[in-house]
C-alpha positions in Angstrom: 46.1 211.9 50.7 45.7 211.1 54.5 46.5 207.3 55.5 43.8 205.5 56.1 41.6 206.8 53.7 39.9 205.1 50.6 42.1 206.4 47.5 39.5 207.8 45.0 40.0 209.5 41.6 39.5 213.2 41.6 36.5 214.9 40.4 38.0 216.1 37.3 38.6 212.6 36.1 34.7 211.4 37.0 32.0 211.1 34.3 28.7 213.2 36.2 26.3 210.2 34.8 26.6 207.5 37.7 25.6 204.4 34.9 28.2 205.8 33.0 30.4 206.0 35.3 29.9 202.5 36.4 30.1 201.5 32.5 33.4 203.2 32.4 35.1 201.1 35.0 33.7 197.6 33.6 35.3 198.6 30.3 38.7 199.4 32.2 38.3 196.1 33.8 37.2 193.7 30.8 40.7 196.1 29.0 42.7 195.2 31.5 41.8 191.4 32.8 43.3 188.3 31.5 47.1 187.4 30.3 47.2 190.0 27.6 45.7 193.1 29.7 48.0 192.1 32.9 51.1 192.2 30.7 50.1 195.6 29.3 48.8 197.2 32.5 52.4 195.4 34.3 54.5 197.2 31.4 52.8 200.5 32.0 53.4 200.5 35.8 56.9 199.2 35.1 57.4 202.7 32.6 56.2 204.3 34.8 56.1 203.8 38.9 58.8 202.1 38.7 60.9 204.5 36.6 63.3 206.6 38.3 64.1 209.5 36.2 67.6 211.1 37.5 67.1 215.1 37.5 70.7 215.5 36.2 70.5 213.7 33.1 66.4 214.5 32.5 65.1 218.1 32.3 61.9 219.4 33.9 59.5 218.7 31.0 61.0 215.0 31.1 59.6 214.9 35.2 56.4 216.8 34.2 55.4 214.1 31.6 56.5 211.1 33.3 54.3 212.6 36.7 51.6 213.2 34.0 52.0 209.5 32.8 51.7 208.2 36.3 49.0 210.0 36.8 47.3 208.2 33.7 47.9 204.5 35.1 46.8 205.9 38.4 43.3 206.2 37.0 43.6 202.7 34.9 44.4 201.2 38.5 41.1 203.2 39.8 39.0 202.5 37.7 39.4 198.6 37.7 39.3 198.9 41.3 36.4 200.8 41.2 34.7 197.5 39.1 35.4 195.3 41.2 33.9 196.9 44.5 
């Protein structure tokens, strides 16, 4: 992604019904809002953004799912972005 630009999810990750859509990222909000849903949504970032998996003690699948787990709270972050614009 260019600097500058507005992060967005990618296509594959959208729901084609705009309502929907916009439904979607209340519910990711109203999940993630208040003490308990801060703590939870602060544990997953701290699992895994903030993970730094060493490539000589982890093997390849280990990096692949932890990318593919960032990738997840990615979207969480989006999404409750997303609901608040």
């Amino acid at each position: 992604m260019a600097l500058g630009r507005k992060a967005q999810l990618d296509e594959r990750f959208r729901i084609p019904n705009k309502e929907e859509e916009r439904k979607v990222n209340l519910a990711f909000r109203s999940s993630f809002s208040g003490g308990d849903g801060e703590m939870v949504l602060n544990y997953l970032r701290s699992i895994t953004f903030n993970t730094v998996l060493d490539p000589a003690i982890h093997d390849e699948r280990s990096l692949w799912f932890q990318e593919g787990a960032k990738s997840i709270v990615y979207v969480i972050q989006q999404r409750i972005r997303e609901a608040d614009e």
